[in-house]
MARVEX-48096 format. One record per residue (C-alpha): z, x, y; chain; residue in three letters. Coordinates in nm, 3 decimals. Example, Ala and Ser with C-alpha at 12.3 -4.5 7.8 and 13.67 -1.06 7.14 Angstrom:
// MARVEX-48096
REC       c3       c1       c2  chain  resn
REC    0.780    1.230   -0.450      A   ALA
REC    0.714    1.367   -0.106      A   SER
// end
This chain:
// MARVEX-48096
REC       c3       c1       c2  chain  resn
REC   -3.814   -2.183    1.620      A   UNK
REC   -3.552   -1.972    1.508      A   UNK
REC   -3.156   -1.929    1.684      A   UNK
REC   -3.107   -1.611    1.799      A   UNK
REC   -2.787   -1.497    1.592      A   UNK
REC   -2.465   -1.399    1.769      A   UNK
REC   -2.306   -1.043    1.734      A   UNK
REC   -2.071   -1.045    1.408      A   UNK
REC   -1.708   -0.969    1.534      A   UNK
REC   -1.466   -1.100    1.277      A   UNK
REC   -1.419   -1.029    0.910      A   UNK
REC   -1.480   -1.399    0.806      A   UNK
REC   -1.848   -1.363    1.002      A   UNK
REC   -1.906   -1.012    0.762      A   UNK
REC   -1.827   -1.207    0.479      A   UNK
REC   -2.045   -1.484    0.616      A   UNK
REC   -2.369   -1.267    0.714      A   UNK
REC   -2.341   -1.090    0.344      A   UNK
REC   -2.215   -0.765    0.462      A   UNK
REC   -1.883   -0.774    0.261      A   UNK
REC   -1.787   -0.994   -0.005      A   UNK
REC   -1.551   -1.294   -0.009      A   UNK
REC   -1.259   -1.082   -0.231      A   UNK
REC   -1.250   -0.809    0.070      A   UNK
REC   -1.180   -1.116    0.339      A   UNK
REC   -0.798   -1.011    0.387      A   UNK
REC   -0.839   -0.637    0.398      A   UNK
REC   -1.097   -0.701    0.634      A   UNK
REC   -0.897   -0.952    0.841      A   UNK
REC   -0.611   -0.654    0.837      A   UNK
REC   -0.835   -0.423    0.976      A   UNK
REC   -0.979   -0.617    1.268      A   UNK
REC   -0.627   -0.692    1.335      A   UNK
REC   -0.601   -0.366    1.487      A   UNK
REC   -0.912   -0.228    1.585      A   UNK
REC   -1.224   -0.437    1.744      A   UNK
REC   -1.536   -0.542    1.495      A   UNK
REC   -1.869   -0.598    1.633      A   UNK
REC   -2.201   -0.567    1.485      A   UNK
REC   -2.520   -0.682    1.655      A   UNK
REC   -2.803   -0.885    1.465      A   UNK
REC   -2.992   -0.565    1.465      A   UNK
REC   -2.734   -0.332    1.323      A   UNK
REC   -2.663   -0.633    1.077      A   UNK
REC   -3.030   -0.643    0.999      A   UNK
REC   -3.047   -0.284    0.857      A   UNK
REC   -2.782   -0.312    0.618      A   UNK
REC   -2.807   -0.339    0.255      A   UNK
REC   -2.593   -0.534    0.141      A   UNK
REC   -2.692   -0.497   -0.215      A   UNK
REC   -2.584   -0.112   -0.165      A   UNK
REC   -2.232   -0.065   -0.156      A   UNK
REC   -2.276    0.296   -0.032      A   UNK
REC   -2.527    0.197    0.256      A   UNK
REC   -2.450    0.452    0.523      A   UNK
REC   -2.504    0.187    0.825      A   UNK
REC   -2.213   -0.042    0.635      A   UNK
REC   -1.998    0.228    0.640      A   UNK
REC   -2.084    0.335    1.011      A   UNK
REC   -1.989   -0.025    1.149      A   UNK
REC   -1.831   -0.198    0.863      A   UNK
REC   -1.461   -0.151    0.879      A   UNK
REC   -1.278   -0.011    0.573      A   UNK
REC   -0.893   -0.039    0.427      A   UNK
REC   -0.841    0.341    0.470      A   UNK
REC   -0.897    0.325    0.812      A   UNK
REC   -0.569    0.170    0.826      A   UNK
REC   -0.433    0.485    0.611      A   UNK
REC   -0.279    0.746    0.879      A   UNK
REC   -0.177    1.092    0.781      A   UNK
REC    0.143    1.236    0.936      A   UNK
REC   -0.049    1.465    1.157      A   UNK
REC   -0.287    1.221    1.269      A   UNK
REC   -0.238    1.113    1.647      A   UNK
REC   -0.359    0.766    1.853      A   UNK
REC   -0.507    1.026    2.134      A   UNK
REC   -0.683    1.315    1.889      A   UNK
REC   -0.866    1.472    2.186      A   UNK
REC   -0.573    1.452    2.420      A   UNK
REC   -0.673    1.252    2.678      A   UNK
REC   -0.364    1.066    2.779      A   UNK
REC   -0.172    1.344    2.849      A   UNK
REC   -0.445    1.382    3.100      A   UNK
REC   -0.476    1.020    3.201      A   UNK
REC   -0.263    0.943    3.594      A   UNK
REC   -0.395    0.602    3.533      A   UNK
REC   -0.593    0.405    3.267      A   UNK
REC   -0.957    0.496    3.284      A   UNK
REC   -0.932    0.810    3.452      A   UNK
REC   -0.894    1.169    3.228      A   UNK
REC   -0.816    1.430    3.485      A   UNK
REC   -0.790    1.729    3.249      A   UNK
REC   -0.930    1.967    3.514      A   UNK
REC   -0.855    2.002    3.866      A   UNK
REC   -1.169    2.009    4.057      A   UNK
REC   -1.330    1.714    3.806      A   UNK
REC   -1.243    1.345    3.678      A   UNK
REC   -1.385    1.146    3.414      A   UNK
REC   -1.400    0.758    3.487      A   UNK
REC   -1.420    0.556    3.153      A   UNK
REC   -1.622    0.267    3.272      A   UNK
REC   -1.621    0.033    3.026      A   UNK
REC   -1.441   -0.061    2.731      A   UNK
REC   -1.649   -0.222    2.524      A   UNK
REC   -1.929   -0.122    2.310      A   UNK
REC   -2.218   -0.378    2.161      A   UNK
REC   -2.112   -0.200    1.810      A   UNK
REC   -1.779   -0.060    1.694      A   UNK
REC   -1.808    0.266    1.495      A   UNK
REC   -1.553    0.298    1.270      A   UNK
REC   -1.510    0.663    1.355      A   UNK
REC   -1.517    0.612    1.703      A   UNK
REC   -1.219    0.827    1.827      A   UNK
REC   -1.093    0.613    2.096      A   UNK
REC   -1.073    0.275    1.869      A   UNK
REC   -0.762    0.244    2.036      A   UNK
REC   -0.834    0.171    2.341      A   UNK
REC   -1.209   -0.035    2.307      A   UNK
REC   -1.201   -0.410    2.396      A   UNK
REC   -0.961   -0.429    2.659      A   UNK
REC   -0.976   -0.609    2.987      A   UNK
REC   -1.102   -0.492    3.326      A   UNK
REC   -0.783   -0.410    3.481      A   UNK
REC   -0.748   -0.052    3.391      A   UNK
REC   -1.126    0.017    3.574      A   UNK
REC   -0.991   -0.116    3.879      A   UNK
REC   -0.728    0.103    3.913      A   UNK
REC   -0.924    0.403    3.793      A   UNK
REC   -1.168    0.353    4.113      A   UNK
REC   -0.833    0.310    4.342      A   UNK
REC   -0.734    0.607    4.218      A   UNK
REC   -1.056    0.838    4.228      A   UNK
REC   -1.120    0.720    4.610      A   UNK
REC   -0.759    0.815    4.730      A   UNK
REC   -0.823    1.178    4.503      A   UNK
REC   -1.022    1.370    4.778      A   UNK
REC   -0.924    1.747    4.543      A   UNK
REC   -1.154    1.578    4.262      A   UNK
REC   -1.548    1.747    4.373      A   UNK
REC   -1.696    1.625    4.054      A   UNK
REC   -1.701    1.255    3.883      A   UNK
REC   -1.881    1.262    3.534      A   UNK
REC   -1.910    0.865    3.364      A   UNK
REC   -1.847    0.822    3.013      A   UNK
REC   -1.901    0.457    2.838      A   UNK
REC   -1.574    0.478    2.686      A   UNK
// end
């Protein structure tokens, strides 16, 4: 009988599981300081770790130059918070809302766009619904997962 392995989400259990080696530990740990790391035993499983260009590493495996920002680079790229009365609401149009209902993702892309905001508490969808059920002008909810 085997023990169903746990999702990966710190550098030390990367470097553990064979995904990164030991000597990128503290690059790792500085990257995870800031933005969430989790990789389930099936993502895990379809790495190769012998590759060091796998594609699926480099999806979910965080990097240094992540922590590289350009001057023109923003937190909010899409805009949203300008748009945002409270946290988990975007209300960029009048007639429409969205409600970001969760916060957490079973795998962290290291693209993802929103990084900033992933792996947060509860709080902020509480407030969104408060919100949304005293807006009567919104018509239209849409749902995204983050």
């Amino acid at each position: 009988m085997t023990t169903a392995m746990k999702s990966l989400t710190r550098a030390r259990a990367l470097v553990e599981a064979g995904l990164a080696p030991p000597q990128r530990l503290a690059e790792l740990e500085r990257v995870a300081a800031r933005y969430a790391v989790s990789l389930t035993p099936d993502v895990a499983e379809l790495i190769d770790p012998a590759d060091p260009n796998d594609p699926i590493a480099r999806q979910f495996v965080p990097d240094p130059k992540e922590l590289d920002a350009r001057p023109e680079e923003t937190d909010d790229p899409i805009g949203d918070d300008a748009h945002s009365p409270v946290e988990g609401i975007v209300h960029r149009y009048p007639d429409r809302v969205l409600l970001k209902l969760v916060h957490v993702c079973p795998v962290y892309c290291r693209f993802c766009f929103r990084r900033e905001m992933v792996d947060r508490g509860a709080g902020g969808r509480c407030r969104a619904a408060h919100w949304r059920r005293r807006s009567i002008m919104c018509g239209r909810a849409r749902t995204s997962g983050r």
